[in-house]
N, C-alpha and C positions, 0 to 999 in steps of 0.2 A: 195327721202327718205333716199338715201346714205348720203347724203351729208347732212341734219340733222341733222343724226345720230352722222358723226363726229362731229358736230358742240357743239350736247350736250356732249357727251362723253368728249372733249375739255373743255368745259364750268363746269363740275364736276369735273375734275379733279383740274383746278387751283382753285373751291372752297373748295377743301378737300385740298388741300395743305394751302390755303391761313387759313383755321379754326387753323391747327396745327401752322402757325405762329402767331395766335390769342394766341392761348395758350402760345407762347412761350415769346411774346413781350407783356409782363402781366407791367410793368413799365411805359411805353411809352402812358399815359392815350390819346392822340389826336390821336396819330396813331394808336391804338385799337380799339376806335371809327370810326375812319375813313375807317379802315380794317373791322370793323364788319359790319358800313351800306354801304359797295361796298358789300361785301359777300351775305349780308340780299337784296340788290337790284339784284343782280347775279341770287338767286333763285329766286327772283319775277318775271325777266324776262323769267327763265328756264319755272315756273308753268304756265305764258303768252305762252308759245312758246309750251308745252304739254298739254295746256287748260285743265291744273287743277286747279280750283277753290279755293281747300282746302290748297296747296302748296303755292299760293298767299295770301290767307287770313291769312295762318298761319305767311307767310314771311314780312306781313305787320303788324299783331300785333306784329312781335319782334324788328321791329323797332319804335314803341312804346315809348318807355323807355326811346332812346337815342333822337327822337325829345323833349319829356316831359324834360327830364333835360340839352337837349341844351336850350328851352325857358325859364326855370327856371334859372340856373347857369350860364349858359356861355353869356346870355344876362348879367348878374349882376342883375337880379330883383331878386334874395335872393344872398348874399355872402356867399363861400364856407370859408372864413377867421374868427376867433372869438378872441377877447380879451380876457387877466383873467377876468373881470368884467363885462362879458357876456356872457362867457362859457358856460354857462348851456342850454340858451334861443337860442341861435346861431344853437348850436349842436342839440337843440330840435325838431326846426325846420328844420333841415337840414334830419333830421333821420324822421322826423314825416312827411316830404314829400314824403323820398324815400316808408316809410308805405304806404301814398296815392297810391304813383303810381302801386305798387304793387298787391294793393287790385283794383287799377281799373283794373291793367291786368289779374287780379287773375278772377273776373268775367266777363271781354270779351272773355276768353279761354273758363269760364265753359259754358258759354252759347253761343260760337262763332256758333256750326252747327247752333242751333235754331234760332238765329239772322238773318245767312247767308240765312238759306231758307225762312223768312220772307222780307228779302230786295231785295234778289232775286232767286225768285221761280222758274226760269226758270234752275237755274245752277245746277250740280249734287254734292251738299255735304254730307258729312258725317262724319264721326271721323274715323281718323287715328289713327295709335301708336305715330303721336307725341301730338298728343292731352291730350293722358293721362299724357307722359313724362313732356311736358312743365307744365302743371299744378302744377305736384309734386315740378317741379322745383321754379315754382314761389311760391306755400304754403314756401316753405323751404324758400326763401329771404323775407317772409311775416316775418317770424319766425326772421330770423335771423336780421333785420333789428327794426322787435320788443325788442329784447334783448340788441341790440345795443343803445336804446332810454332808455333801461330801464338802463343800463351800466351806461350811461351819466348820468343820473339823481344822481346814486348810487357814481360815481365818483366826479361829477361836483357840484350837489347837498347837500351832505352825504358829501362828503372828503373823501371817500374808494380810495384807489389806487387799480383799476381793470381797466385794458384796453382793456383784451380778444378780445372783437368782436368791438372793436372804432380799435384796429389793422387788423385784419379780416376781416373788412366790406368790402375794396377794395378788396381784395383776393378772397373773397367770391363773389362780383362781377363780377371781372373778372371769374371766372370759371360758372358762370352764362351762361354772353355771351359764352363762350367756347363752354359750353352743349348745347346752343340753337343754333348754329353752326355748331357742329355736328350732331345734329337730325334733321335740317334740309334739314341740305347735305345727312343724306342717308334717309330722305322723297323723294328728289330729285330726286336721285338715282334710290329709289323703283316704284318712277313714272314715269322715264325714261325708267324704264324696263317694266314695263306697256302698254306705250304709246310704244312701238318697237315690241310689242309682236302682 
């Protein structure tokens, strides 16, 4: 049981240091991702290893996100590039996906317990405090990701020169993943102190 014990203790530590280099290395779009699904797989193993259900379910819809626009983007089956003489339609769709993916993660969050104990009855879920956390978070990039389509339109569409949230959006992103980083790691944490008690 000692031995464990170091092992998680170990294993949160380099995921609370490694979230604050999420936060820090906010430019570096491949190494962010890269950093966030070792981090986001860190706790999946952690929740594995204290057989918590809810700490794995939670740590497997936040990576979510980043498989949904590695298949989209990084395959090339939508381009992140837009011409002036497609500005509009490029961008539209680019922002009208991230909407998608939001609103699917927006309702696998609200209804993740209900789901969990209908697929498997056997396990012991329930809502946590990041349940409610993540949620707000994701409403908030629902929002912000709506304003950012509506931006484009008004820019790209209209002729307005407003960039606000077409500059923001990555920023806003990145602090996204940050949040969901942090609230993970001390779900982690709290279930570590759980699971020793």
């Amino acid at each position: 049981m000692a031995h464990l014990r170091y092992i998680n203790i170990q294993l949160l530590i380099i995921i609370g240091i490694l979230s604050l280099i999420l936060i820090i290395l906010r430019d570096a779009t491949f190494y962010v991702f890269s950093l966030y699904s070792l981090l986001l797989a860190g706790i999946f193993v952690i929740g594995i290893k204290l057989r918590d259900f809810n700490l794995c379910g939670l740590a497997g819809l936040a990576l979510f996100p980043i498989a949904y626009e590695n298949l989209i983007f990084t395959t090339g089956l939508i381009s992140l590039n837009s011409e002036q003489h497609n500005r509009l339609l490029q961008n539209s769709i680019i922002f009208g996906l991230h909407i998608v993916k939001e609103v699917i993660l927006l309702v696998l969050l609200t209804y993740r317990v209900e789901l969990s104990q209908r697929i498997f009855p056997t396990r012991r879920v329930y809502y946590t405090f990041a349940d409610g956390l993540l949620l707000w978070l994701c409403l908030l990039t629902v929002i912000i990701s709506f304003l950012a389509l509506s931006e484009n339109y008004l820019r790209n569409g209209l002729g307005y020169d407003i960039t606000f949230f077409f500059y923001a959006f990555e920023i806003t992103g990145y602090l996204f993943y940050a949040s969901v980083c942090g609230t993970l790691s001390l779900l982690a944490f709290k279930s570590y102190q759980q699971f020793s008690e």
